[in-house]
C-alpha positions as CSV (number, residue, x, y, z in Angstrom):
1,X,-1.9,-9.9,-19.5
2,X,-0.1,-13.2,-20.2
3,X,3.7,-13.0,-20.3
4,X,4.1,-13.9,-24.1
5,X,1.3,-10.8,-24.5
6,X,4.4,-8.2,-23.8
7,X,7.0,-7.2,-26.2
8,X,9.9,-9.2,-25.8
9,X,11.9,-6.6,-23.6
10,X,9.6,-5.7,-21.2
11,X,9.4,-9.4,-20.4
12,X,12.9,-9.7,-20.2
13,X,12.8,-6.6,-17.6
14,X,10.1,-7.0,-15.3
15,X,10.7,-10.9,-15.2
16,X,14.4,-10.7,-14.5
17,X,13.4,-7.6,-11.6
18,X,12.6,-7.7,-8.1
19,X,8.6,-6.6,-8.0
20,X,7.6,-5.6,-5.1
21,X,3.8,-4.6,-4.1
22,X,3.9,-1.8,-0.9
23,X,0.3,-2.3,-0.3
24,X,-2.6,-5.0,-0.4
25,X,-5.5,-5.9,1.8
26,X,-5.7,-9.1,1.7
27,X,-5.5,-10.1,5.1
28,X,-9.1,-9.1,5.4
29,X,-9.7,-12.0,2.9
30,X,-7.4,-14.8,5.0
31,X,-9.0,-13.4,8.4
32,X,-12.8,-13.5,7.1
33,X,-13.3,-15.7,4.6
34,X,-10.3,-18.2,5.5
35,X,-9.2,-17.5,1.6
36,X,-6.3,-20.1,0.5
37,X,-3.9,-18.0,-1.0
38,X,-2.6,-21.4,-3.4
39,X,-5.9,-21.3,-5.5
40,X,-6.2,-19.3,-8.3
41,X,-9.4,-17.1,-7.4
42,X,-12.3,-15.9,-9.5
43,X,-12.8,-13.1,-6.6
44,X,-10.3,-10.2,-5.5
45,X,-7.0,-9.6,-6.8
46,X,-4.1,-11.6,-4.8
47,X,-3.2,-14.9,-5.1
48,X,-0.3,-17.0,-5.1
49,X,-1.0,-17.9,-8.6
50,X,-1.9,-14.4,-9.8
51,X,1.8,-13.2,-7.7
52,X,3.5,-15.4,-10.3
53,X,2.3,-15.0,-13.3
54,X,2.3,-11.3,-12.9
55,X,6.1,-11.6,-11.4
56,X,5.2,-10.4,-8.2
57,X,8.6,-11.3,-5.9
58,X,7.1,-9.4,-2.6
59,X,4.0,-7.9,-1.2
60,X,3.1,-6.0,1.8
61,X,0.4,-7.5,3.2
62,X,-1.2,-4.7,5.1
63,X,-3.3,-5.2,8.5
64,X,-6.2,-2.5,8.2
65,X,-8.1,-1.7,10.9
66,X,-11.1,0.1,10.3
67,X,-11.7,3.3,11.8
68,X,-14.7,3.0,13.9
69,X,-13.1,-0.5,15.8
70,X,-11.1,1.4,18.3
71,X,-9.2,0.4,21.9
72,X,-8.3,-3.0,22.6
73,X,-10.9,-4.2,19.8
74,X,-8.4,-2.5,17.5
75,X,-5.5,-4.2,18.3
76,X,-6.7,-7.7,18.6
77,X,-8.3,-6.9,15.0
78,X,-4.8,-6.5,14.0
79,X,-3.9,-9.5,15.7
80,X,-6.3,-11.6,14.0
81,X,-5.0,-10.3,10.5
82,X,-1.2,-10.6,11.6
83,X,-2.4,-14.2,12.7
84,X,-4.4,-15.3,9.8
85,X,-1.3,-14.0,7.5
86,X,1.4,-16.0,9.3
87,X,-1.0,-19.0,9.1
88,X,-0.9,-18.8,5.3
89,X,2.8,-18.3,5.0
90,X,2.9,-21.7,7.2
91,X,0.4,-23.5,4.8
92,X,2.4,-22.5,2.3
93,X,6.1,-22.5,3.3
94,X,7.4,-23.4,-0.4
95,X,5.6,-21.2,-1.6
96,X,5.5,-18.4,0.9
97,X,8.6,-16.6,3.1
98,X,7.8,-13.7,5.8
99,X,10.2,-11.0,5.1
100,X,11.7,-8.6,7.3
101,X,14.4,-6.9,5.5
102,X,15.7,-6.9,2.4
103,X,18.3,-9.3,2.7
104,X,15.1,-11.9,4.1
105,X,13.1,-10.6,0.6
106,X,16.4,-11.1,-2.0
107,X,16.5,-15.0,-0.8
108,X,13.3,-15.6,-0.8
109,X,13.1,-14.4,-4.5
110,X,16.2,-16.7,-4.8
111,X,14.3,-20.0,-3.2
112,X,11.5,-19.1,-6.0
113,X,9.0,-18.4,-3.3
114,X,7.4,-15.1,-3.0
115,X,8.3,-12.6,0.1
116,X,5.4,-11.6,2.5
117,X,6.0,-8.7,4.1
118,X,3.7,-6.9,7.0
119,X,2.7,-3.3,7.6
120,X,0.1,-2.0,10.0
121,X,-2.5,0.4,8.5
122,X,-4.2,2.7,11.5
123,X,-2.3,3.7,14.2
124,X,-5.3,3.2,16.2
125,X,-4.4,-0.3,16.3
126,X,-1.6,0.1,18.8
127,X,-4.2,1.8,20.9
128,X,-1.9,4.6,22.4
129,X,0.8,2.2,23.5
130,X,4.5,2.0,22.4
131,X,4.8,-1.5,24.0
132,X,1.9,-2.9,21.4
133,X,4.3,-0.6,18.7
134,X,7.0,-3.3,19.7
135,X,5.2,-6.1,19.7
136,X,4.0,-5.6,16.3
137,X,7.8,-5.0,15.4
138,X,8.7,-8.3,17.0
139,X,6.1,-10.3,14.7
140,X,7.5,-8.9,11.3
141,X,5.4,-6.1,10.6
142,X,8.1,-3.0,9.2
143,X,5.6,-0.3,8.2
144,X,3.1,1.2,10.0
145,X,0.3,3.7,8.4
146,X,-0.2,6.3,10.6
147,X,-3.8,7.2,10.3
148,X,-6.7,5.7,8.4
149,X,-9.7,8.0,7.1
150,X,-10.1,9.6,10.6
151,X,-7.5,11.3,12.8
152,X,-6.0,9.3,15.7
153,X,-5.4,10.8,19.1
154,X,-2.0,11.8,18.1
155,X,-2.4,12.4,14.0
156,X,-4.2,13.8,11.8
157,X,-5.8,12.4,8.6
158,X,-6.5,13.2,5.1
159,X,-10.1,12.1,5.3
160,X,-11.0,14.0,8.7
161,X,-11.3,17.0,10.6
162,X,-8.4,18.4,11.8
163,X,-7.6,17.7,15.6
164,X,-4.2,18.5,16.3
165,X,-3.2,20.4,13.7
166,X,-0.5,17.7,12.6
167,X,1.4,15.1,14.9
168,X,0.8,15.7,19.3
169,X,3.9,15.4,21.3
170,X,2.7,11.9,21.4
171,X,2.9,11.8,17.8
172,X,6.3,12.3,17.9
173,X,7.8,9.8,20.2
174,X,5.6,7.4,17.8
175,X,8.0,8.5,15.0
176,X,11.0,8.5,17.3
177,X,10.6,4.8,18.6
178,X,9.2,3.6,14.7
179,X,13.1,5.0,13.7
180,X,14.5,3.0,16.4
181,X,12.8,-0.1,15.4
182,X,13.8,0.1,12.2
183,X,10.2,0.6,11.2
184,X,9.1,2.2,8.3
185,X,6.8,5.4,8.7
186,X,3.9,5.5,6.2
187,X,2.3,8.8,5.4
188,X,-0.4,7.4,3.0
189,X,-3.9,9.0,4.8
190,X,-2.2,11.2,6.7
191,X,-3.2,15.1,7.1
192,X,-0.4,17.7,4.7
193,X,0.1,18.9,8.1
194,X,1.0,15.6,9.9
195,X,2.6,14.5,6.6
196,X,5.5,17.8,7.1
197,X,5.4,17.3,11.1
198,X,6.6,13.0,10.3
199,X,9.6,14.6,7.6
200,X,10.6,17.4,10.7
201,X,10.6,14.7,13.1
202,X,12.2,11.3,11.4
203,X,15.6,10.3,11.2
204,X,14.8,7.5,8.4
205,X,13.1,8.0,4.9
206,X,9.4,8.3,4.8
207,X,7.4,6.3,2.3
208,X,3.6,6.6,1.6
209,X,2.7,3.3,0.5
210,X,-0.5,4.1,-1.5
211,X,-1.0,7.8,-2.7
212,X,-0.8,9.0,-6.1
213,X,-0.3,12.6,-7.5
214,X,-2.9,15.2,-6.3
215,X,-1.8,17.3,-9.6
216,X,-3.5,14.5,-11.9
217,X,-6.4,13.6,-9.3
218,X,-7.3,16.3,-6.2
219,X,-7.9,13.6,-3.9
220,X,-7.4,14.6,-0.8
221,X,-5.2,11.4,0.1
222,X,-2.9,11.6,-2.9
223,X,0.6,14.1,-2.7
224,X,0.7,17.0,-3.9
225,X,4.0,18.2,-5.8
226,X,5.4,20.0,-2.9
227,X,4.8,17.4,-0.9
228,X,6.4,15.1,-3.5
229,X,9.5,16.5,-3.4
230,X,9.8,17.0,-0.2
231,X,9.5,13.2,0.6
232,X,12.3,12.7,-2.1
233,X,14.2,15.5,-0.7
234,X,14.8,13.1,2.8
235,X,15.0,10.1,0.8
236,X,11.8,9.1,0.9
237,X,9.6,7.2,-1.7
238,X,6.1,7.6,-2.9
239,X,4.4,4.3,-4.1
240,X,1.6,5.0,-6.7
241,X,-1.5,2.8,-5.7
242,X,-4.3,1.9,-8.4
243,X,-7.1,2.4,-6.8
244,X,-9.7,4.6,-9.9
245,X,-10.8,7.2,-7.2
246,X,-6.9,8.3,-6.4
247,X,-5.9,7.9,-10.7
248,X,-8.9,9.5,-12.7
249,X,-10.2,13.1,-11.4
250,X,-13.5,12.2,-13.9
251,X,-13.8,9.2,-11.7
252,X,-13.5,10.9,-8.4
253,X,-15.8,14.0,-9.8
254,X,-18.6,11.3,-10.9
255,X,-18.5,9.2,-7.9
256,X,-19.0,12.5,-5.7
257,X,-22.2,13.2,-8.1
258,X,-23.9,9.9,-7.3
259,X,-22.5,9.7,-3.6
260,X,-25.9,9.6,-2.1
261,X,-26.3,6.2,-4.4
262,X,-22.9,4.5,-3.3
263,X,-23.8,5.3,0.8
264,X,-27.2,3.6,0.2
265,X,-25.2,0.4,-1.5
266,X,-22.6,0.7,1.1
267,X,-25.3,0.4,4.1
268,X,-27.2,-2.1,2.5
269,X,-23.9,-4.4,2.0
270,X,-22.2,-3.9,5.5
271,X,-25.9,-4.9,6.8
272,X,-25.6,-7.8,4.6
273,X,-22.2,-8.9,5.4
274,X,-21.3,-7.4,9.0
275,X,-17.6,-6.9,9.7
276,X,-16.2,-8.7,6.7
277,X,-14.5,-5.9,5.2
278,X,-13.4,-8.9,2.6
279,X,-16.7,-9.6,1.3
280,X,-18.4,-6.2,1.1
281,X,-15.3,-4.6,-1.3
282,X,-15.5,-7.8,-3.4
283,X,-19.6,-6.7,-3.5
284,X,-19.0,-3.1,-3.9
285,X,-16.9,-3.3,-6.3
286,X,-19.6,-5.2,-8.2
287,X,-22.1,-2.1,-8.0
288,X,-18.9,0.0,-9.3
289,X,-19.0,-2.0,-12.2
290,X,-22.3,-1.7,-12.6
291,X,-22.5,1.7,-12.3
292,X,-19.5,2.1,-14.9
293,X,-21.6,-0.4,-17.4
294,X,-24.6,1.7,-17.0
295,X,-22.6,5.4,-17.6
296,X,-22.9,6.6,-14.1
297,X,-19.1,6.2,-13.7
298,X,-16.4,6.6,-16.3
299,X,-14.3,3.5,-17.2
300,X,-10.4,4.3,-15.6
301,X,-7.3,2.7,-17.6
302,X,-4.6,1.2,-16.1
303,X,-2.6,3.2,-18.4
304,X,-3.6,5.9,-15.5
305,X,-0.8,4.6,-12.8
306,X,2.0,5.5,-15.8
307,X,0.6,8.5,-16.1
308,X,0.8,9.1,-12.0
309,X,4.1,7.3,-11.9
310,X,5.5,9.7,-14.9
311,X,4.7,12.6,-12.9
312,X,6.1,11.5,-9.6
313,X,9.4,10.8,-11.7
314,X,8.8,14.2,-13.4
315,X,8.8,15.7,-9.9
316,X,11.3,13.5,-7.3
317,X,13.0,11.7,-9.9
318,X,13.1,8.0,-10.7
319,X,15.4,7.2,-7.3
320,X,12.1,7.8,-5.3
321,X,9.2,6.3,-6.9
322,X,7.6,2.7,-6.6
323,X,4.1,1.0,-6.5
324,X,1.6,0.3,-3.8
325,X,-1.4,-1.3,-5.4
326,X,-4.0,-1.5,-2.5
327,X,-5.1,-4.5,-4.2
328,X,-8.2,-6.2,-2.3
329,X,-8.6,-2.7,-0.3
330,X,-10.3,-0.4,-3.8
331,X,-11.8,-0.5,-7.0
332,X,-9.3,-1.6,-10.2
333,X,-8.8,0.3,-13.4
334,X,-9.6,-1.8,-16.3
335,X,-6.1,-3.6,-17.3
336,X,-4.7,-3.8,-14.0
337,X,-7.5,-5.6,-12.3
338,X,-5.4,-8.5,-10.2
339,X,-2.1,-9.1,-9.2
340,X,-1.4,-11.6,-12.8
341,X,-1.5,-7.9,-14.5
342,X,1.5,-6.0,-13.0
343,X,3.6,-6.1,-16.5
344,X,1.7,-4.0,-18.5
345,X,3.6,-1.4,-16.1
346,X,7.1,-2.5,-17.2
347,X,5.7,-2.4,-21.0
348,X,3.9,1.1,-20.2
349,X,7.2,2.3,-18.9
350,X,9.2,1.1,-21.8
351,X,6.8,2.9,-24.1
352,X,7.4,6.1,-22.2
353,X,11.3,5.7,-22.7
354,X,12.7,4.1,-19.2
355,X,15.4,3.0,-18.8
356,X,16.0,-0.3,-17.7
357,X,17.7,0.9,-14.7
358,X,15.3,3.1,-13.7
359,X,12.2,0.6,-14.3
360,X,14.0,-1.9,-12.0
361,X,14.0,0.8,-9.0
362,X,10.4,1.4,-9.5
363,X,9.6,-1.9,-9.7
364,X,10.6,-2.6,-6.6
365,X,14.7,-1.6,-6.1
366,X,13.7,2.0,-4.6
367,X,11.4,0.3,-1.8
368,X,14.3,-1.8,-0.6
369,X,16.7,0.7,-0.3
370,X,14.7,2.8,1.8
371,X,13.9,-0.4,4.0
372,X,17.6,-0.9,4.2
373,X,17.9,3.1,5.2
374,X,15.4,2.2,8.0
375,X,17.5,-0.3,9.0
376,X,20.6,1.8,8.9
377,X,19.0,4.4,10.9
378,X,18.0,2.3,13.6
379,X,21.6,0.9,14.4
380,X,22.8,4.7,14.5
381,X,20.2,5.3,17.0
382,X,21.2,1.9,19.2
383,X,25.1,2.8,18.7
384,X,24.7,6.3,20.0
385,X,25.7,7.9,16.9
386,X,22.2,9.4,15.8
């Protein structure tokens, strides 16, 4: 969707407003395929190009570690995509600015150059460790996902067999020292048990930078509305993601029908491609649209995320909802396919009778806040007073 494609005051809106992205994989892209962000790509979803023309002003550029690399493999796989990112953001310092705070993501908006901003998806990656917590910390990275789609030895997940019942005691120092870094604590994956043992035990918001609502899709990995308002209830923010399995229950019910189809193309790629997380999602995604040409799958609108987004609003109100693409991590909905696309949400909240106000939190005002509440919490805890 080109600019002059939207009504006249939804461009004025979302091109006047901070947009901020809580969630993309791209990394994976710089790590394996040493992708140029500056070139306009035919491939994936983010590039610098696509950022601007869909008014992008910052992204969190998460650092997934798959499940099955585990130990010290895990962490240097973060490493690599922590080192591969920065390396970009060097390239292309006029372009580029690591953020860290809010304050860091306001100027670089101001210098016209869009603000990268790091999260760490897997607590695997920090391999049990609260020194490797800090180091991450030290190198810009303010979010950290607790679990992927298997439990950790101190969480649980979503996508997995309950281990602990929640968060170990271990779990909970995690939290502890995330609050006193001033680190954001991501719930996105986690178990509904781990998910209420993070609100008991932070002092800071909670966000959960990709989930949608399981009362539209029964995903597993999406929040339900209790859950919902209880993250809005501390503060918290939910940050709808895009991806068609978390949006469309007929998408999620079809894919389950031809699963046994999708792991044969799924063993077939990763044979094909090996580790490069980057090049099998830009295959699979492919066969998905295949398999959505050929009636196997349903086609998913983008017009899905308002939908999700409505009800979140519906639920914790407009003060605690924002977006988390997972852009280069999942398959698209038709209309919101890349990065260039993002204001057809302004427009589809305008249509749905927004306020201006309450589109610019969404958009990106709500995420900074609860960065800055991080923030705040962290100099309670190092002045005594928390």
């Amino acid at each position: 969707m080109r600019a002059d494609e939207l009504s006249a005051p939804a461009r004025a809106i979302h091109f006047s407003s901070l947009v901020l992205d809580a969630h993309a994989d791209t990394p994976q892209r710089l790590f394996f395929e040493q992708f140029d962000l500056a070139a306009r790509d035919a491939e994936g979803c983010v590039d610098i190009p696509r950022l601007r023309e869909g008014g992008v002003s910052a992204i969190f550029f998460a650092l997934w570690v798959p499940v099955e690399v585990k130990g010290a493999a895990a962490t240097q796989r973060a490493r690599d995509l922590l080192a591969a990112t920065l390396r970009q953001i060097e390239i292309h310092s006029d372009l580029l600015a690591l953020a860290a705070n809010s304050s860091e993501v306001r100027a670089a908006r101001a210098a016209g150059k869009v603000a990268v901003l790091l999260g760490v998806e897997g607590g695997h990656a920090i391999d049990n460790d609260l020194a490797l917590l800090r180091e991450f910390h030290a190198r810009g990275v303010r979010y950290m996902t607790l679990t992927h789609n298997a439990a950790t030895e101190w969480a649980d997940s979503s996508n997995d067999a309950p281990r602990h019942n929640g968060l170990t005691d271990f779990g909970r120092e995690v939290i502890r020292e995330m609050n006193r870094l001033g680190m954001m604590v991501d719930v996105s994956h986690v178990s509904d048990s781990t998910f209420y043992d993070v609100l008991q035990t932070s002092l800071a918001p909670v966000i959960a930078s990709h989930s949608c609502c399981r009362a539209l899709c029964t995903a597993p990995r999406n929040l339900d509305d209790a859950m919902i308002h209880a993250l809005a209830a501390q503060g918290g923010v939910i940050h709808i993601t895009f991806h068609d399995g978390f949006l469309s229950q007929e998408y999620s019910d079809a894919k389950r029908a031809i699963a046994a189809e999708i792991a044969a193309n799924e063993q077939v790629v990763t044979q094909r491609n090996g580790e490069n997380e980057a090049r099998n999602l830009i295959e699979l995604q492919g066969l998905s649209d295949a398999a959505i040409r050929a009636g196997k799958l349903p086609q998913v609108s983008w017009q899905k995320i308002v939908e999700h987004i409505d009800h979140a609003v519906r639920i914790a109100g407009a003060d605690h909802v924002g977006l988390g693409s997972d852009f280069d991590g999942a398959f698209m909905p038709e209309g919101l396919e890349d990065a260039s696309k993002f204001p057809r949400i302004t427009e589809g909240l305008l249509q749905r009778g927004y306020s201006e106000a309450d589109i610019r939190k969404i958009l990106g005002g709500n995420t900074l806040r609860v960065m800055d509440d991080a923030d705040r919490v962290a100099e309670l805890i190092h002045s005594g007073k928390a």
